[in-house]
C-alpha positions in Angstrom: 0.0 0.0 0.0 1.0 3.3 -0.7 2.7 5.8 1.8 0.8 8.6 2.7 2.0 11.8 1.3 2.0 14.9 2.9 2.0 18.3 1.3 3.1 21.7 3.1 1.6 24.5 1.7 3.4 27.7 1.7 3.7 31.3 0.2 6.5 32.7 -2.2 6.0 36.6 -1.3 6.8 39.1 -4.1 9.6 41.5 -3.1 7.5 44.7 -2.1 4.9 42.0 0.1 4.1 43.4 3.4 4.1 39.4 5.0 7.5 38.5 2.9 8.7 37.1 6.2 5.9 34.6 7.1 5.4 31.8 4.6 2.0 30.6 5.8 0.1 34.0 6.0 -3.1 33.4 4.6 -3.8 37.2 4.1 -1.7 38.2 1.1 -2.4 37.7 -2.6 1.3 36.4 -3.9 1.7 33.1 -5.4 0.9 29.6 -3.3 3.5 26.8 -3.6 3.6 23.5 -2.5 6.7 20.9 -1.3 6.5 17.3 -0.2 9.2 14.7 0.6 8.9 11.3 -1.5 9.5 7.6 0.0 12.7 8.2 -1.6 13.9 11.3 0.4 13.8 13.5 -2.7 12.0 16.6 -2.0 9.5 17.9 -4.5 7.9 21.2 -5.3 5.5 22.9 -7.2 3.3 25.9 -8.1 -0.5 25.6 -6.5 -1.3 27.5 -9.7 -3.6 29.7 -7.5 -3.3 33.8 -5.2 -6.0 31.9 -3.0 -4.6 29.7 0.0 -8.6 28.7 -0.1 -8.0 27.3 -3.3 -4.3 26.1 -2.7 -6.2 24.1 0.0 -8.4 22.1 -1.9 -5.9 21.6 -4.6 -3.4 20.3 -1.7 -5.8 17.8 -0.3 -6.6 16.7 -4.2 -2.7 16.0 -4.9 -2.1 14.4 -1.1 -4.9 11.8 -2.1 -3.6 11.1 -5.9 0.1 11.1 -4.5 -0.8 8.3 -1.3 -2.7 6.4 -4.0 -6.2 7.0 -2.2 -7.6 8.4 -5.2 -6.9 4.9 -7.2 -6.1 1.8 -5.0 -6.2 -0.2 -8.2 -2.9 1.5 -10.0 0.8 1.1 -9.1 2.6 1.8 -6.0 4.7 4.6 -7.4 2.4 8.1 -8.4 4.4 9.9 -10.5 3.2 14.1 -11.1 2.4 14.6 -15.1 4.9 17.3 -14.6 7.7 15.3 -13.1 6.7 13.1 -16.5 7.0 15.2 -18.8 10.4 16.7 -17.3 11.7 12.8 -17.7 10.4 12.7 -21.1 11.8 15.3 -22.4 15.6 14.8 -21.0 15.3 11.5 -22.6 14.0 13.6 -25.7 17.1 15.3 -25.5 19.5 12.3 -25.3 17.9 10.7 -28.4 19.5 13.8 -30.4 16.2 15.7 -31.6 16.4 18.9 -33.3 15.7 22.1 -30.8 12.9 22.3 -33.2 11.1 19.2 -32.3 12.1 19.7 -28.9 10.3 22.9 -28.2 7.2 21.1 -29.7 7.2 18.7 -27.3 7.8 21.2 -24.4 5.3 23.4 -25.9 2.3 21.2 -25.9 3.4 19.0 -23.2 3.3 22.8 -21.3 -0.1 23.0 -22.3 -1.2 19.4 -21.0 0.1 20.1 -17.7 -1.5 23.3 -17.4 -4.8 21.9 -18.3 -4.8 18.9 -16.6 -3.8 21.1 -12.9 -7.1 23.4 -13.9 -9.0 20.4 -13.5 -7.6 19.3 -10.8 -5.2 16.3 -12.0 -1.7 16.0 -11.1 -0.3 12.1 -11.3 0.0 10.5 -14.7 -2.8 7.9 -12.9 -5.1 11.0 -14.1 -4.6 10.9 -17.7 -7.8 9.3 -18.5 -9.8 8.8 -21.9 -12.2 11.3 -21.1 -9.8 14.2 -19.6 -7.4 13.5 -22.9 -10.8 13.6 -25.0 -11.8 17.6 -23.3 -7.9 18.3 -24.0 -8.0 17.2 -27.3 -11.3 19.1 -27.9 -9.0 22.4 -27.1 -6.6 22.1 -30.0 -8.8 23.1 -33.0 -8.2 26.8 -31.0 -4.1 26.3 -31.0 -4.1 25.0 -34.1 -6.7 25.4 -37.2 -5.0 22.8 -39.4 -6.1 19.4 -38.9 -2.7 18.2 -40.2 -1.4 20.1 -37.4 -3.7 18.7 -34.7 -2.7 15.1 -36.4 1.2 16.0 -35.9 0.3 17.1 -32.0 -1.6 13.6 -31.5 1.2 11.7 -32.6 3.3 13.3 -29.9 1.4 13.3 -27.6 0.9 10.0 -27.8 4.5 9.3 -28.0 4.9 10.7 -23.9 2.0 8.5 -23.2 3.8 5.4 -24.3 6.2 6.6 -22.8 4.9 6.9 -19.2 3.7 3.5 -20.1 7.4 1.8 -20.9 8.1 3.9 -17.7 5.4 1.5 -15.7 3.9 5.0 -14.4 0.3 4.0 -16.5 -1.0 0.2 -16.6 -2.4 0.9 -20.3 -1.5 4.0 -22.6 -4.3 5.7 -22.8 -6.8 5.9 -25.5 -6.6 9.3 -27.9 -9.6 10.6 -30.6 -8.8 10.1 -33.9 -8.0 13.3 -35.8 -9.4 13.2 -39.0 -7.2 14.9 -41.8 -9.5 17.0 -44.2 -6.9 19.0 -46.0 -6.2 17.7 -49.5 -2.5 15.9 -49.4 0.9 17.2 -51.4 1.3 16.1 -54.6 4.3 15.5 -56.6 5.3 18.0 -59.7 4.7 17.0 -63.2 7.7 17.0 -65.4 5.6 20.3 -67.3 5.7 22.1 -63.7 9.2 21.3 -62.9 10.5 22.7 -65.8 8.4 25.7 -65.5 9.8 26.0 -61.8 13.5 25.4 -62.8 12.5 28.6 -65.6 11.3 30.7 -63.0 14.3 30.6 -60.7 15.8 34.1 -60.6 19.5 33.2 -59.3 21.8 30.1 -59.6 20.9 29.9 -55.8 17.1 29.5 -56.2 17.8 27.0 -59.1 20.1 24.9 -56.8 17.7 24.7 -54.6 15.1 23.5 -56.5 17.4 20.7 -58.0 19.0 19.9 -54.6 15.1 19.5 -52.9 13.7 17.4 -56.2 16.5 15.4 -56.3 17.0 14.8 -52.8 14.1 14.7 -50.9 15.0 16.6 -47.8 12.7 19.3 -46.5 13.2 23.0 -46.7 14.8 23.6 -43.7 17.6 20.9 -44.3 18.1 22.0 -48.0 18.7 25.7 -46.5 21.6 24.9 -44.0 22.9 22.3 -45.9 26.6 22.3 -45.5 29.2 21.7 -48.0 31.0 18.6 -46.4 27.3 16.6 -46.9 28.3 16.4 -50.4 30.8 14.3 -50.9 32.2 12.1 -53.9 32.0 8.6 -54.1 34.7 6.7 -56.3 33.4 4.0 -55.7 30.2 4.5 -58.3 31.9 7.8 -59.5 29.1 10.0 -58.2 28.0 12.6 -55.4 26.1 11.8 -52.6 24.1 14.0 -50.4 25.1 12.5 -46.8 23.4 14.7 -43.5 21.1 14.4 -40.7 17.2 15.3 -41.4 17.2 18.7 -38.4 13.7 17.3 -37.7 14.2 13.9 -36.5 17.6 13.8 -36.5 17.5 10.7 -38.9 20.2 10.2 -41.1 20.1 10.5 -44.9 21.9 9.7 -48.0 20.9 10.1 -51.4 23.0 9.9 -54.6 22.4 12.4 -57.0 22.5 13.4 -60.4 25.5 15.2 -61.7 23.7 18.2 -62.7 22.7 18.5 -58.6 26.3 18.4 -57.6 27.4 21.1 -60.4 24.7 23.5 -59.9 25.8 23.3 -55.9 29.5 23.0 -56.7 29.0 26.2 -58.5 27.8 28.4 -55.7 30.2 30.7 -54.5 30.0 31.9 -50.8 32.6 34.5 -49.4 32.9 34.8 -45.6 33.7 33.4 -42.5 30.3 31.2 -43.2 31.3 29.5 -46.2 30.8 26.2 -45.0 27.0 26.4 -46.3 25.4 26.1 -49.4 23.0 28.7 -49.3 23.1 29.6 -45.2 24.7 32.5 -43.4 24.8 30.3 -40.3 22.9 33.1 -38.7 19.8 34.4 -40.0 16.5 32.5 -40.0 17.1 31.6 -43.8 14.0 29.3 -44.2 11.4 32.1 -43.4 12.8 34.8 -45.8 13.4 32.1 -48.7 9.8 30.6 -48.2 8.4 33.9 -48.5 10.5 36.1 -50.8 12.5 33.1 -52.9 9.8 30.2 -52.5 6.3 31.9 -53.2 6.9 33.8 -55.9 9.1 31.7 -57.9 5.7 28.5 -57.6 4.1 31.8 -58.4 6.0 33.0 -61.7 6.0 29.1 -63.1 2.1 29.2 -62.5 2.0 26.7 -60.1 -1.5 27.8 -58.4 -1.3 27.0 -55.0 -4.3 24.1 -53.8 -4.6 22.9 -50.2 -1.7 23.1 -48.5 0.8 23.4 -51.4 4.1 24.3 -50.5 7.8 23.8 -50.9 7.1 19.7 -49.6 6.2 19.5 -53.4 9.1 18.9 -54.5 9.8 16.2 -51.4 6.5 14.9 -52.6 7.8 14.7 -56.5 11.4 13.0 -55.4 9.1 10.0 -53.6 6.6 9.9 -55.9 9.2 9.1 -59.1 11.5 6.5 -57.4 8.2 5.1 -56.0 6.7 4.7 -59.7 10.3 3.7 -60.9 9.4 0.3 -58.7 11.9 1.2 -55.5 10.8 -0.7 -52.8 9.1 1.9 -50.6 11.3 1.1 -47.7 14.0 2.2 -49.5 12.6 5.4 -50.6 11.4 5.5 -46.7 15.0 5.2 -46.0 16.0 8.0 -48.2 13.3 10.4 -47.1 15.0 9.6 -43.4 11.5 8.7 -41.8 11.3 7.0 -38.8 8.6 4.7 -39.6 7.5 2.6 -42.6 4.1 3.6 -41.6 4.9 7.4 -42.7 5.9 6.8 -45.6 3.2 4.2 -46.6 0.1 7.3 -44.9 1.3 9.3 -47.8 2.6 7.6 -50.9 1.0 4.3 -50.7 -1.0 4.4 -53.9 2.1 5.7 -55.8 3.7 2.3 -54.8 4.0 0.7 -58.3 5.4 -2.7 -57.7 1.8 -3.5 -54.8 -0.5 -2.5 -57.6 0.7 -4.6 -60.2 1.0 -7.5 -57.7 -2.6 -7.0 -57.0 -3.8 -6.6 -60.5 -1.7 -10.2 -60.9 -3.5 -11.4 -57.4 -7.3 -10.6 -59.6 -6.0 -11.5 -63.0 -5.1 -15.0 -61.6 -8.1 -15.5 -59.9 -10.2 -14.3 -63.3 -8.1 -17.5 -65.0 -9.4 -19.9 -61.8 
């Protein structure tokens, strides 16, 4: 059975506080705190989240029973807070290697989960039921408009709750809404459009670009602060390959490339103390102006209307799309888009999977002669 917990509730005074020497006045309106010492000696604290000690009360009394386990007899011996959690999760975030980007996602939302899980009153991951994820989940259309988006927050979210799960904090991960995707999806460039885009470029740089994305796969950001030594020369087959690290997942990549790619890149010139990029200053935030002043109006110029959510990921989109309809397996074009998953690659380019559709047609045609 789980050890009772106890909780001391006490003020943190702001600096011009009349009480700033008493700690457990009830008559001032700065910040309540809590502190408690675990079975293990460590001592924990946190905000109450409330000016009221009225309030701090009831909250206190709530976390005391989650903590001693009165609140569910039925779960594990050790209660662990959903903010302790998501402090673990995120350190082991960190040792994985993840981008800053990613990273700040995860802190971001996670941020948001413990902050509406305290205004309800639930502080031990033992809380994280169906129904109080269902009411968060309900909150995100407010945060974030696209369903894509709300998709992409899902998936990590779900990724701490398995998490608490391998952790044994949670018996079961819980359950999650689906999020259904209505945008329409990328897709790839016809050879007509890529042409047209390739005319459009204003500057060897924006024409690099273009071949280095179509020809490689990787995302904006990575093509933008791609540095020279990923480029590299193999005598081997007598050709360049594109070696680096996708910023995102930190997954690796490498992708041979046409001789053209290589030249047009070779070609760049940069002068400076950053000349160990392709197109980046190692400074500024490169993929926000180019997406906006290079990007746009270049799709724009080659009259490439924009539909959905069509962006840049076209051209990620066309570099599947054509190895995938050449007949490479699509774990190997998984492996060169540097997804995590299979399962990622097969949710968007499935159908364009040559090699399954002609294996079915044979499957029918077969049975037709039976």
């Amino acid at each position: 059975m789980t050890r009772p917990v106890v909780i001391t509730l006490f003020v943190r005074h702001a600096e011009t506080c009349k009480y700033r020497g008493d700690e457990f006045t009830k008559r001032c309106n700065c910040r309540k705190h809590f502190r408690w010492r675990a079975s293990n000696g460590v001592q924990h604290r946190r905000a109450a989240g409330t000016r009221s000690w009225t309030e701090a009360e009831v909250i206190k009394r709530d976390l005391e029973d989650q903590l001693s386990g009165r609140k569910a007899p039925d779960v594990a011996e050790t209660v662990t807070q959903i903010s302790a959690a998501v402090t673990v999760f995120l350190q082991d975030k960190k040792v994985q290697g993840v981008t800053p980007g990613v990273l700040a996602k995860h802190t971001r939302e996670l941020a948001r989960l413990v902050d509406y899980c305290a205004r309800r009153k639930t502080y031990a991951v033992q809380g994280l039921t169906r129904e109080l994820l269902t009411g968060y989940a309900a909150t995100w259309a407010d945060s974030y408009p696209s369903t894509q988006t709300r998709q992409a927050v899902r998936t990590r979210l779900r990724s701490f709750l398995r998490y608490c799960y391998e952790a044994q904090w949670v018996e079961r991960v819980p359950a999650l809404p689906k999020i259904a995707v209505d945008e329409p999806p990328t897709m790839p460039l016809t050879e007509e459009e890529m042409a047209a885009l390739l005319a459009a470029a204003r500057s060897d740089r924006e024409r690099a670009l273009v071949l280095l994305m179509r020809w490689t796969g990787l995302a904006i950001s990575d093509s933008l602060k791609l540095p020279r030594t990923a480029l590299q020369y193999v005598k081997d087959i007598g050709k360049w390959r594109v070696q680096t690290s996708r910023q995102k997942t930190g997954t690796h990549v490498e992708v041979v490339v046409p001789d053209v790619v290589a030249d047009t890149l070779l070609a760049l010139v940069r002068v400076g103390p950053r000349s160990e990029f392709f197109f980046w200053d190692g400074v500024s935030d490169i993929v926000k102006t180019w997406t906006k002043y290079m990007i746009a109006p270049m799709f724009k110029k080659a009259g490439i209307l924009k539909a959905g959510n069509m962006t840049s990921h076209r051209l990620r989109d066309t570099f599947a799309c054509y190895y995938l309809e050449k007949g490479v397996p699509l774990q190997d074009v998984s492996k060169m888009l540097g997804h995590e998953s299979i399962k990622t690659t097969e949710r968007s380019y499935a159908k364009w999977v040559k090699s399954r559709q002609a294996r079915l047609d044979s499957v029918v045609m077969e049975a037709w002669a039976a």
